[in-house]
N, C-alpha and C positions, 0 to 999 in steps of 0.2 A: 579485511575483517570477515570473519566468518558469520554465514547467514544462518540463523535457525529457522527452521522447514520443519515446521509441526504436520503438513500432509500437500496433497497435491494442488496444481495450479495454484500458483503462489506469485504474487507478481510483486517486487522489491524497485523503488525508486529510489535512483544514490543521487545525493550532492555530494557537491567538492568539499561544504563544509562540514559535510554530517555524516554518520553513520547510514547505512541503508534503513530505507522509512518502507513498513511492510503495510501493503494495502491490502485492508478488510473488506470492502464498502463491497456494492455489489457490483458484478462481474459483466457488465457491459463496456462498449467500446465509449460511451456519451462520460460514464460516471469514473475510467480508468484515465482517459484523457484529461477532467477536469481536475482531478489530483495531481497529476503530474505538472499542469500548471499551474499548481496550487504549489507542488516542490519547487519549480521553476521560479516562479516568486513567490514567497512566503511574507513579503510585505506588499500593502497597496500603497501606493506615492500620492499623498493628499494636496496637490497643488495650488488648489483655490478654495476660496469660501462655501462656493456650489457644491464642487467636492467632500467639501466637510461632509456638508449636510444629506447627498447621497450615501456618503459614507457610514454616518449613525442613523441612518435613518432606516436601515436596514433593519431585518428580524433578530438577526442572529447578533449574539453580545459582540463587541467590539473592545477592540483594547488599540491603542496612541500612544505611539511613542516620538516627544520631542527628543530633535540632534537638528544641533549647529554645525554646520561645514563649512563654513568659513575660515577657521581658525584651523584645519585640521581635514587631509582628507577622510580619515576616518574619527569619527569623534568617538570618546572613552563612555562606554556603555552600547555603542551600535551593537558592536558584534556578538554582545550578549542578548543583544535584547531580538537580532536576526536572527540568532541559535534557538529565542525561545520558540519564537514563529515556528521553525521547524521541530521544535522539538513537540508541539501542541501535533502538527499533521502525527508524530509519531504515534503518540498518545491518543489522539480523539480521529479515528478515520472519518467521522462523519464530519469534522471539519465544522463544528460546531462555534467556533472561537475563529475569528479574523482581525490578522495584526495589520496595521499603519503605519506610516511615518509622515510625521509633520516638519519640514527643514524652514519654512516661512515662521518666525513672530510675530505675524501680525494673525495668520491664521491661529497660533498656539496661545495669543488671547483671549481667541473664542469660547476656549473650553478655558479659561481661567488657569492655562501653562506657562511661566516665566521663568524654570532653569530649564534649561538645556539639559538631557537624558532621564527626564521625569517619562514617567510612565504611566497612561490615565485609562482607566477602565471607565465604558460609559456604561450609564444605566437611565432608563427612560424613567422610572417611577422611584426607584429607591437613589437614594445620592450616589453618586458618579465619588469614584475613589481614584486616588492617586498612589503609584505604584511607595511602602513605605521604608524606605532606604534605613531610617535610623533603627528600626526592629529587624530588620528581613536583608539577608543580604541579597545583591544583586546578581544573581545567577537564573540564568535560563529556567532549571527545573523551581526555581520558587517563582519566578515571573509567571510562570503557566499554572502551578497550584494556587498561587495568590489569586490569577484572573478566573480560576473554575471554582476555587470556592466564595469567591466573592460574585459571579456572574448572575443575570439575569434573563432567565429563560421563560420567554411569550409565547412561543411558537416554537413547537418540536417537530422535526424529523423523526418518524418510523419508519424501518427498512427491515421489517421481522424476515428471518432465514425458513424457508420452507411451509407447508399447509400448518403444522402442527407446532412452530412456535411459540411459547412462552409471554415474546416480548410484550401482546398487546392483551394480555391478560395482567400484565402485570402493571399495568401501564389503568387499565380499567379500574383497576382494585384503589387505584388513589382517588376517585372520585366520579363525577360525571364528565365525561369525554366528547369532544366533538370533533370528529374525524373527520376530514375532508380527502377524499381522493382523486385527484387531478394529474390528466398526462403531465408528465414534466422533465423539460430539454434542460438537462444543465450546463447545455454548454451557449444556452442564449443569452443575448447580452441584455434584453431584456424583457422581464418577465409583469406584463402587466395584471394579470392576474393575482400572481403574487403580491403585489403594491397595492392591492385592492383590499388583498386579505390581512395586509400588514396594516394599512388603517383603520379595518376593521377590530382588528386584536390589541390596536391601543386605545384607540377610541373606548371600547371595553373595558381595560384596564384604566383608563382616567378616571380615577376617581376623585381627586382632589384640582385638578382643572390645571395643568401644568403647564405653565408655559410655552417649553421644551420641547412637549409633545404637540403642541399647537402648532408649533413651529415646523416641528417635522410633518404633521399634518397636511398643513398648508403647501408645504416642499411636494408630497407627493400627490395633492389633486393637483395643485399648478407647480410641476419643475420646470415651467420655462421663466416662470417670476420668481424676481430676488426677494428673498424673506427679508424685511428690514429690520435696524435693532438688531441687541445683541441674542445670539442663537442659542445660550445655555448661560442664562444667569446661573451665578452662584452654584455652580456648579460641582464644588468639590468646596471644604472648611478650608477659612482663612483665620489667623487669631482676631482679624481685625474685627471679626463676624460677631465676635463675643458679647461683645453690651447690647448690638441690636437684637438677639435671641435672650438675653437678660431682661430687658424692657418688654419685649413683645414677645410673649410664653405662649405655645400650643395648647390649649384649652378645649377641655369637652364637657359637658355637664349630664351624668350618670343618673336616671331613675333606678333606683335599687326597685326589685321586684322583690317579691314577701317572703322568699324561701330566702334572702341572703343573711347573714345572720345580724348585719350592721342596722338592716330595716328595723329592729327593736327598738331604736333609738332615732336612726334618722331614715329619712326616705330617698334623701337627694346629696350626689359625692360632683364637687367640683373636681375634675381631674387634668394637670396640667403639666405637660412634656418642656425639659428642656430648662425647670426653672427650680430654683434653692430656695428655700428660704431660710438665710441668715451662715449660707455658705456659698464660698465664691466657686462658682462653676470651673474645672479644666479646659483651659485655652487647648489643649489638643482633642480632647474628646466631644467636644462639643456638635452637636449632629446638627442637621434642618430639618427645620417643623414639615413632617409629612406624615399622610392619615397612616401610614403603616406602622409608623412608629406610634401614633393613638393607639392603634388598635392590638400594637404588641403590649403597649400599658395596662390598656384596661384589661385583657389575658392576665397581665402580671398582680393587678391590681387585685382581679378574682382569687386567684390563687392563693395570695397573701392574704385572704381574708382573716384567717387565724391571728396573723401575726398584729392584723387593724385594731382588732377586739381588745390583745391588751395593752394596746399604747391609749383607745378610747377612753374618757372620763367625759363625767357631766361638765369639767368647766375646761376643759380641753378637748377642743372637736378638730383642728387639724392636725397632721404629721408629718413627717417626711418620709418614704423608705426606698432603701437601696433596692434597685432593682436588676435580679439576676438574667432575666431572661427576655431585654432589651438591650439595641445595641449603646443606649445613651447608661448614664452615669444614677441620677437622681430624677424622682418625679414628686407632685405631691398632690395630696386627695384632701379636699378640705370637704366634710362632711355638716350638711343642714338639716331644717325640719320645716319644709313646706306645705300649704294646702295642696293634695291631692288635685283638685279639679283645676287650679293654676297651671300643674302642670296637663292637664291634658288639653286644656283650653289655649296655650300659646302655642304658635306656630316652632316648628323644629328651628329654623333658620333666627328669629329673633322671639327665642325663647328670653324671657327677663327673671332672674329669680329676687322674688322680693323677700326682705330682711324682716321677718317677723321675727323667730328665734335666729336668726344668724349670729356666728361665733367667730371673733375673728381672729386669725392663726394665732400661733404660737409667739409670734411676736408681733402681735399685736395689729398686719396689713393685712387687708382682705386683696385676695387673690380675683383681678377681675379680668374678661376674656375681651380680647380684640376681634371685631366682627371680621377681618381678614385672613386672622391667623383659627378661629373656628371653625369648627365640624357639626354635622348632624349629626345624631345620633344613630350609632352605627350597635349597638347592643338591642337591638327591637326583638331579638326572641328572647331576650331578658326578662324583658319589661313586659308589664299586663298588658298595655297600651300596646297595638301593632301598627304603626305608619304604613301607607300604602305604597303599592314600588310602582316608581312612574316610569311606564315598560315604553314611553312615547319615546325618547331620547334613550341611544345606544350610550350615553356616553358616561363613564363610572355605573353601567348597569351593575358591573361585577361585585363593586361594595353597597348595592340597595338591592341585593337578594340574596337569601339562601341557598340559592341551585346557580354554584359558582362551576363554570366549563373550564376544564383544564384542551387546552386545542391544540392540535396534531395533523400533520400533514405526512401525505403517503402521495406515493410514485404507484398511478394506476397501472401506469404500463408494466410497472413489478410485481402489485400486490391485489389484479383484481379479480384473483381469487377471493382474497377475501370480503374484499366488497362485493361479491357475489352471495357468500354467505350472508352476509348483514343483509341482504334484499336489493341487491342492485338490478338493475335490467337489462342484460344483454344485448336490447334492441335500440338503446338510444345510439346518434352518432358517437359522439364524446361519451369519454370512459370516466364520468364523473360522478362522484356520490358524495354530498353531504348528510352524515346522520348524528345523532347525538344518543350512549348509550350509556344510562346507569345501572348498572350490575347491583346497588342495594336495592336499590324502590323497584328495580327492574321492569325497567323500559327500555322504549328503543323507537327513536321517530326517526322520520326517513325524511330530506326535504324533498318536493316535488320534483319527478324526476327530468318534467318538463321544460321545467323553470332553470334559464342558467343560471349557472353561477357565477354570481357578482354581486358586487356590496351592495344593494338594495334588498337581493334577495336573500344573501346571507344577514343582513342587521334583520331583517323582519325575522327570520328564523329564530335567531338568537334571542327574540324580542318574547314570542311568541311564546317558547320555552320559560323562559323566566317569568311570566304571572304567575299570580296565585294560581287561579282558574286556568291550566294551560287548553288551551283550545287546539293544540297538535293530537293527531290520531294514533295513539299506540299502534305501532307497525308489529304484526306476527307474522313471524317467517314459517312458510307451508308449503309442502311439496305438491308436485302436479299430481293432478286427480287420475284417477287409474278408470280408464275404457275399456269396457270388454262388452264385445254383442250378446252376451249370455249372461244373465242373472245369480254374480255367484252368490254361493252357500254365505259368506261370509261379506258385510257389506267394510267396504276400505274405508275411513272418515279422513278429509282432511278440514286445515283449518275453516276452508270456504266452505265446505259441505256438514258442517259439525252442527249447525244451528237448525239445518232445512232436516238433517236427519234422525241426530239423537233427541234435540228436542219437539221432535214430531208430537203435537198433544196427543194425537189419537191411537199412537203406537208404545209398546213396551220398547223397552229397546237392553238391549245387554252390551257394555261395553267394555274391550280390554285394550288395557292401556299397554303398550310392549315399546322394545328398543332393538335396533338392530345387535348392539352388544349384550343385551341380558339374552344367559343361554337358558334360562328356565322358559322364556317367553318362548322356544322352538315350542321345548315339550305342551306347553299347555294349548300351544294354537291347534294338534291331535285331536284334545279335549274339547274344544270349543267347533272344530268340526264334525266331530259325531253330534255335538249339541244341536250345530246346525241341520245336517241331515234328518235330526230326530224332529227339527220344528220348523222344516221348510212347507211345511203345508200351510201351516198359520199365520195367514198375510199380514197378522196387527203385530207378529213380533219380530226383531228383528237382531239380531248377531251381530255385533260389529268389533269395530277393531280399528286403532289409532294408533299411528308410530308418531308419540311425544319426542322421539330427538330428532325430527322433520317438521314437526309441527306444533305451533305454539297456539296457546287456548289462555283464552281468561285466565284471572286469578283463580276464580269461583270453581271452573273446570283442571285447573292442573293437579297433579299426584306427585307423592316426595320420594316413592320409593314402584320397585317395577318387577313383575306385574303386577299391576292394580285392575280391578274387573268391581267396576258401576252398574247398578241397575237404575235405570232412567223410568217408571212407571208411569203409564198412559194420565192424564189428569191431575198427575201433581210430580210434574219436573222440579219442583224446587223441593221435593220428598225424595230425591236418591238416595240409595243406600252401598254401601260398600261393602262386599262380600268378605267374612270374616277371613282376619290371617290367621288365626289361629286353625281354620277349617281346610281341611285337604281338599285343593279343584280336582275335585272328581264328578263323575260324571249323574250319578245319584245326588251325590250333593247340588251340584247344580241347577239341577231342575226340581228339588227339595226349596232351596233358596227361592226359586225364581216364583214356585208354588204361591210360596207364603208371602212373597210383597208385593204380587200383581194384580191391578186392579179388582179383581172381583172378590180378593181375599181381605181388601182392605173395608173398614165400615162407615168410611169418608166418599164412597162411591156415587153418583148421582141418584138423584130422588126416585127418578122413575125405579131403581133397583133395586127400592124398598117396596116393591108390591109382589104378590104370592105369585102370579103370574113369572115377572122378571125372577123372581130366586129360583124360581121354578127351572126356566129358561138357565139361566147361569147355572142351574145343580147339574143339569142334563148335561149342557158344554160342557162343563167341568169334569160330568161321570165321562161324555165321550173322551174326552183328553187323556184323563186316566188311561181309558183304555186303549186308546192309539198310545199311549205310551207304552203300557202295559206288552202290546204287541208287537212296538217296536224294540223293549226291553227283551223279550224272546226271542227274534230275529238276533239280534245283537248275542242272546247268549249262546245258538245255535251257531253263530258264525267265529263264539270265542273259542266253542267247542272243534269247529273246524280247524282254526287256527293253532290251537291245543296239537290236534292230529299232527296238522303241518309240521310244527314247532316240533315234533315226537319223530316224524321220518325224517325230519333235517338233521335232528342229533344225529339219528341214527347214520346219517351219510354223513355225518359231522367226525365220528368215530372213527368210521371207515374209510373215510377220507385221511384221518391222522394217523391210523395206523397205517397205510399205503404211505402216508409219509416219513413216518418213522423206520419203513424198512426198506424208502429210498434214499435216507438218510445215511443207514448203514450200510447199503449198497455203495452209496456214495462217497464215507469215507474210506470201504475196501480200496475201490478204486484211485482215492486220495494216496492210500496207503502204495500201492502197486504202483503208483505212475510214478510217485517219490524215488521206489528204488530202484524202476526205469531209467530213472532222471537218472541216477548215482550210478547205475552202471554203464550209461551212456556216456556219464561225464569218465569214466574211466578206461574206456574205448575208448575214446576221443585222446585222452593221455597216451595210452600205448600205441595206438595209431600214433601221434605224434613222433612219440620216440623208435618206433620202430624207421620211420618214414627219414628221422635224421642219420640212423645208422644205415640204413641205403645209401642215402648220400654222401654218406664217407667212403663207404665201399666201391660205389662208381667215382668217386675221384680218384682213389688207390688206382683201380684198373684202367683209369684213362692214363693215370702216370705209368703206370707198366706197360701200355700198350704203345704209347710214347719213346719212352727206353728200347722196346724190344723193336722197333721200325731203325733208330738208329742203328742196333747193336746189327740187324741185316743188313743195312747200310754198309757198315764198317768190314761186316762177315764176306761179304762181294767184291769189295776193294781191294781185301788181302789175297781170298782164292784168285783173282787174278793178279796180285802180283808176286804169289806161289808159283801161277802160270808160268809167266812171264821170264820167273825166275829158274824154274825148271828148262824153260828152254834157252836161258840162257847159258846154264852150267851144263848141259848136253853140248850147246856149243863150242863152249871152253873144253869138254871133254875132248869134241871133236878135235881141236887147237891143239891142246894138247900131244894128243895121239900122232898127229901129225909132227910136231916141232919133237917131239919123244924120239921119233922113228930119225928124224933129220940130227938133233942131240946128242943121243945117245945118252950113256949112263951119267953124264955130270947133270942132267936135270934132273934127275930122278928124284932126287931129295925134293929137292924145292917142289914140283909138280904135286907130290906127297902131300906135303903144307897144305897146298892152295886145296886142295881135295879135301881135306879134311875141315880145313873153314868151311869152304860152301855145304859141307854136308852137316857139318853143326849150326849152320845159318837154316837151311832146311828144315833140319829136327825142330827149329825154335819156331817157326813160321807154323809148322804141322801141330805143335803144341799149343799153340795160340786161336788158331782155328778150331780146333776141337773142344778151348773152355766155351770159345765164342757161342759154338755150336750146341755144348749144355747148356748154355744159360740162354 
C-alpha cells in the first residue's frame, strides 16, 4: 500500500491487519514507543473485576467490548470491533479513546452487558451508552464516530507544536482554563500523580453525587481494597427501567426572576425531566434522571419561553412541550403563584411549595418531586435571590459556581517554554506549574510555586478560585529590571518598579507605553530622548518608558492601542492625562503639553502656593525653565543647522558617489560586453583546435600505414636483389657449362643452348623489371 508523506521525518506503524497508522504525536523516543504498543495491542484484556475498575476509572473515555469464545475461536463482531481500535490510533494520534475487551459474564454484568458483541461506551457523569446495532451499522469507522461523538472528556491533553501555536489559544477562548504542567513518563506503568489529579477532576465534576464515581473514587485512594456492591448501576437503558422513571420523575422547582416574561402571571415553574403527562413515554428513549439533563431543560425551557406564553391561560397553568435541544423526548413546567418571602425563607434542599393559588395540570394531577430524585437550584444568576457557594467541599463545586475550569494537562518536558511564559520559575527542582487563566475577565493566578503538587493543594486552589471574593493574587507577568551604573536619560519601568516610580507623589513623571513590534514606538523613543536630554537637570521630572508586551499593569494602568504617552502629575496620580492622538509627538508639543498639566499650572496645588511669596517663587522657576528651554531650544537649532550642512555635503558625496557609480556601471557592462565575445571566440578556438587536432590524427595514421608498407616493400626489395644475385651467377655459370659441353658438342646443341639462353635472359628482364617498380614505389 502506498504511504502519503506530506513532509520529512515521518514515522508509519504497519499491522498485519491494517493499513499503515501515521504518527503525529510528538517526536520523542518515550511518546514513539508508547504508540507502537499502542498498535501492538490496540485492545486491553479486562480479566477481573479489579481490572474493570482500573480500567474505567481512568481519565480518558473508554469504550468495552463484549465476545464469547467459547463457542468460536473468533466470535462475529471481534474483528470489527479490533479493526476499530486501530482504526481510532489512525485517526486520533493523541490516543485519546482506549478500547477493551471483556470475554468473562460475570464481569460484563457489571457494566449491565448480556449479548455477546455489544459494545459499551463509558461515561462517569452522563449515561454510559451502548454501541446501537439497530440504527448504525457495525463497522469499525461508525464504532470510532459513534464512541468520539458520544465521548466524554474531563481531562485533556495539550501538545501545541512550536513557541507560536494556535492550539492553546484556542483552547483559552472556550473559557477559564487550568493548566497544569507536570514532567510526564508515558511509558510508566504507574502514574501517581496523575490518579490524584483524576480524583481531583471528578470529584469537581460530581455534581449530583454518583455512585459510580464514588466507586471509582474509592478504587483509586484505596486499589488495594475491593469496592463492594455492584460497580455501575444502571448503567446504560433497559425497557424494564420505564415505570420506575414514570413513577419517580426528575424534578426542579424554578424562581422566575422579573425580566422573564412568565413572571406576569406567575413567579414559580415546577419543572420535571423524564415524565408525560397523559402520554406513554418511549421504552427506547427513555434516559436517567441526571443534573445535566435538568439543566439542558431549564436552557430549553428558557428558550421556549415564547412558545410558554401561548399555550398559558388563567385557568390553565401546566403544559407539555417537546423539547429540541435535550437528549430526552418530553418534559413538563407546571407554573404557580407563591409568596415571595416563602420562597426566600426555605432552605434550597427542602424547599416546600405551598398551594395557595396552585393549579393542577391539565388533567387534573399535580406533579410532585421526590426528595431523591431532586436538585437544588442551579439557575441562582436567574433569580434575585443569590445562594452562597460552599467553596468548603470540592465536590460538584463545578455546578454551584459560575467560574467553571475547563482542565488540561501538558508535558513540561515538552512545553516549558510556555510555562515559562505564563510566570513559571526556572529555579524550582521539578518542572511543574499550576495556573488558571481567563482571557475574558483577564486574569491569571499562579499556584504557589513552593507547594507541590497534589490533591490537597490542588482542591484548595481550585477552592480558592471559585469564591465569590477570590482571595488568589492576580499574577503579572514582568520582565527583569534593567541595571546600569549610570543614570539613564530615560528611566526603564517594569511591572515591579511601576508603583515606586511613576507613581512617585512628589515627582511628574511622563510615561510611554511601546512594544517591541510597534515600528512607530523606534521613531518616537528619538523624541522622547531629546525630551530627556532637554529635562535632565530637573530632578522632580522624570521620562519614562514601559514595554506593555513584557509587562503587565493593572486594569487602571493598561493602554488599547501603542504608543500611548501618560502624563502622571506630582500630587494628583489619579489626575493623569493622555497626550492627545489627534496631536503630532513632536517635540514642542511635548513640552507645550507637559507645560500645561504640571503641577504648578494646575489651581488644585497646595495651600501654601496660594500666597504672593510662593507664586512669586513658582513665576521665577517657571520664567527660569522657560528660559533653560529657550536656550536649549537654540542649541538644538544650531545643531539642526549643522546637521542641515551635514545632510548638504552628504548629498553632495551622495551624487558623486552615484555618478562614480553609474560610470562603473557602464564600464562594467563594456566589459560584460567584451568578455561575452571573448567567451564566443574562445568557444570557437576551442572547435577548430578540435577539429584541426582530429585531422592530424588521420594524417599520422595514414603515414604510420605508409611507413608500415614501405619497411616491407624493402624487405621484399633485398630478397629479390639477392636472388637477381644469386641468379646472375648462376646463369654465368650455365654460360660457363655451356661454353664448355658447346666446344665438347659441337653444332647439334646449338639449337637447344639457344632456348635455354634465351629463357634465362627473359627470366632476368622480368626480375630487373620487378625491382625497379619495387624501387619507385
Amino acid at each position: 500500500m502506498p504511504f502519503n508523506i506530506d513532509g520529512i521525518a515521518c514515522v508509519f506503524v504497519s499491522h498485519t491487519r491494517f493499513a499503515p497508522i501515521e504518527y503525529k504525536g510528538p517526536l520523542t523516543a518515550a511518546y514513539i514507543e508508547k504508540f507502537i504498543r499502542r498498535v501492538m495491542s490496540p485492545l486491553l484484556y479486562i480479566p477481573s473485576r479489579t481490572g474493570l475498575l482500573d480500567f474505567l476509572a481512568h481519565y480518558e473515555p473508554r469504550v468495552l467490548g463484549y465476545f464469547e469464545f467459547n463457542a468460536s475461536p473468533q466470535p462475529p463482531g471481534y474483528l470489527t470491533f479490533f479493526t476499530s481500535a486501530l482504526y481510532a490510533l489512525k485517526k486520533d494520534y493523541l490516543v485519546t479513546l482506549r478500547f477493551g475487551v471483556i470475554t468473562n459474564q460475570q464481569i460484563a454484568k457489571e457494566i449491565s452487558l448480556e449479548n455477546t458483541g455489544s459494545v459499551y461506551l463509558h461515561r462517569h457523569f452522563n449515561t454510559s451508552l451502548v454501541f446501537p446495532r439497530d440504527s448504525l451499522n457495525f463497522t469499525a469507522e461508525n464504532i470510532y464516530k459513534w464512541a468520539v461523538e458520544n465521548r466524554e472528556i474531563l481531562l485533556r491533553w495539550l501538545h501545541p507544536h512550536g513557541g507560536k501555536s494556535l492550539l492553546l489559544n484556542n483552547e483559552l477562548k472556550k473559557g477559564p482554563a487550568l493548566l497544569l504542567f507536570l514532567p510526564f513518563n508515558p511509558l510508566a506503568e504507574g502514574q501517581p500523580l496523575l490518579n490524584e489529579i483524576t480524583q481531583v477532576v471528578l470529584e469537581y465534576n460530581n455534581c449530583n453525587g454518583s455512585r459510580a464515581v464514588q466507586h471509582i473514587l474509592q478504587h483509586l485512594q484505596q486499589p488495594d481494597q475491593p469496592v463492594l456492591g455492584t460497580l455501575f448501576p444502571c448503567s446504560h437503558f433497559h425497557s424494564t427501567e420505564a415505570a420506575f422513571i414514570r413513577t419517580q420523575p426528575c424534578c426542579n422547582t424554578v424562581v422566575l426572576p422579573q425580566w422573564h416574561l412568565i413572571s406576569r402571571t406567575h413567579n414559580v415553574c415546577e419543572l420535571c425531566v423524564n415524565q408525560t403527562v397523559g402520554v406513554r413515554p418511549s421504552l427506547v428513549n427513555i434516559h436517567q434522571c441526571s443534573f445535566f439533563e435538568m439543566e439542558v431543560a431549564l436552557d430549553s425551557f428558557y428558550l421556549k419561553e415564547h412558545n410558554f406564553v401561548h399555550f398559558m391561560s388563567k385557568t390553565i397553568e401546566c403544559s407539555n412541550f417537546p423539547s429540541f435541544y435535550s437528549p430526552f423526548s418530553y418534559y413538563t413546567a407546571c407554573c404557580k403563584t407563591i409568596s415571595r418571602g416563602l420562597i426566600n425563607s426555605a432552605p434550597s434542599k427542602h424547599r416546600v411549595i405551598p398551594d395557595p393559588k396552585e393549579s393542577s395540570s391539565s388533567y387534573g394531577k399535580n406533579i410532585g418531586t421526590d426528595s431523591q430524585n431532586s436538585f437544588s437550584h442551579i439557575e441562582d444568576g436567574r433569580t434575585q435571590t443569590e445562594l452562597p457557594v460552599d467553596s468548603s467541599s470540592l465536590s460538584g463545586l463545578k455546578c454551584r459556581t459560575n467560574k467553571t475550569l475547563n482542565i488540561y494537562l501538558l508535558d513540561s518536558n515538552l512545553t516549558w517554554k510556555h510555562a515559562v511564559r505564563l510566570g513559571a520559575s526556572g529555579s524550582g527542582p521539578l518542572k511543574e506549574l499550576t495556573t488558571i487563566v481567563d482571557l475574558k475577565n483577564e486574569v491569571h493566578y499562579i499556584m504557589d510555586q513552593n507547594q507541590v503538587l497534589a490533591k490537597p493543594s490542588l482542591e484548595a486552589f481550585i477552592q480558592n478560585y471559585s469564591t465569590l471574593n477570590c482571595p488568589l493574587r492576580r499574577h503579572l507577568v514582568a520582565s527583569l529590571p534593567v541595571q546600569s551604573e549610570k543614570e539613564p536619560l530615560i528611566t526603564e519601568v517594569t511591572t515591579e518598579t511601576f508603583h515606586s516610580v511613576v507613581l512617585d507623589i512628589e515627582k511628574d513623571v511622563l510615561l510611554l507605553y511601546y512594544t517591541q513590534w510597534c515600528g512607530f514606538c523606534s521613531v518616537l523613543n528619538h523624541i522622547f530622548i531629546q525630551l530627556a536630554r532637554l529635562l535632565h537637570t530637573n530632578s522632580n521630572f522624570i521620562i519614562a518608558r514601559i514595554n506593555a508586551g513584557r509587562n503587565d499593569l493593572p486594569w487602571e494602568f493598561m493602554v488599547d492601542h501603542f504608543p500611548t504617552i501618560l502624563f502622571f502629575p506630582c500630587k494628583r496620580k489619579d489626575m493623569s492625562v493622555k497626550y492627545p492622538e489627534d496631536l503630532q509627538p513632536t517635540l514642542p508639543n511635548l513640552v507645550r503639553f507637559i507645560l500645561k498639566h504640571t503641577c504648578l499650572s494646575h489651581p488644585l496645588y497646595p495651600q501654601q502656593a496660594r500666597t504672593h511669596e510662593t507664586i512669586h517663587k513658582a513665576a521665577e522657576l517657571q520664567q527660569s525653565k522657560l528660559h533653560h528651554l529657550e536656550k536649549e531650544i537654540q542649541k538644538l537649532r544650531i545643531e539642526i543647522q549643522a546637521l542641515q550642512q551635514a545632510q548638504d555635503q552628504l548629498s553632495l558625496q551622495l551624487f558623486k558617489a552615484r555618478r562614480d557609480k553609474n560610470e562603473l556601471q557602464i564600464q562594467n557592462w563594456a566589459l560584460e560586453e567584451k568578455n561575452t565575445a571573448l567567451q564566443q571566440q574562445s568557444k570557437r578556438l576551442q572547435e577548430l583546435y578540435k577539429q584541426k587536432s582530429e585531422e592530424l590524427e588521420e594524417t599520422a595514421e595514414k603515414l604510420q600505414e605508409l611507413a608500415d608498407a614501405s619497411e616491407n616493400l624493402l624487405t621484399e626489395n633485398t630478397l629479390l636483389k639477392m636472388l637477381v644475385v644469386s641468379m646472375d651467377k648462376e646463369i654465368n655459370a650455365n654460360k660457363a657449362n655451356q661454353e664448355k659441353a658447346s666446344d665438347q658438342t659441337g653444332s647439334d646443341g646449338t639449337s637447344i643452348d639457344t632456348e635455354e639462353k634465351g629463357k634465362s635472359e627473359t627470366w632476368k628482364d622480368h626480375l630487373d623489371d620487378t625491382l625497379e617498380n619495387r624501387t619507385d614505389i
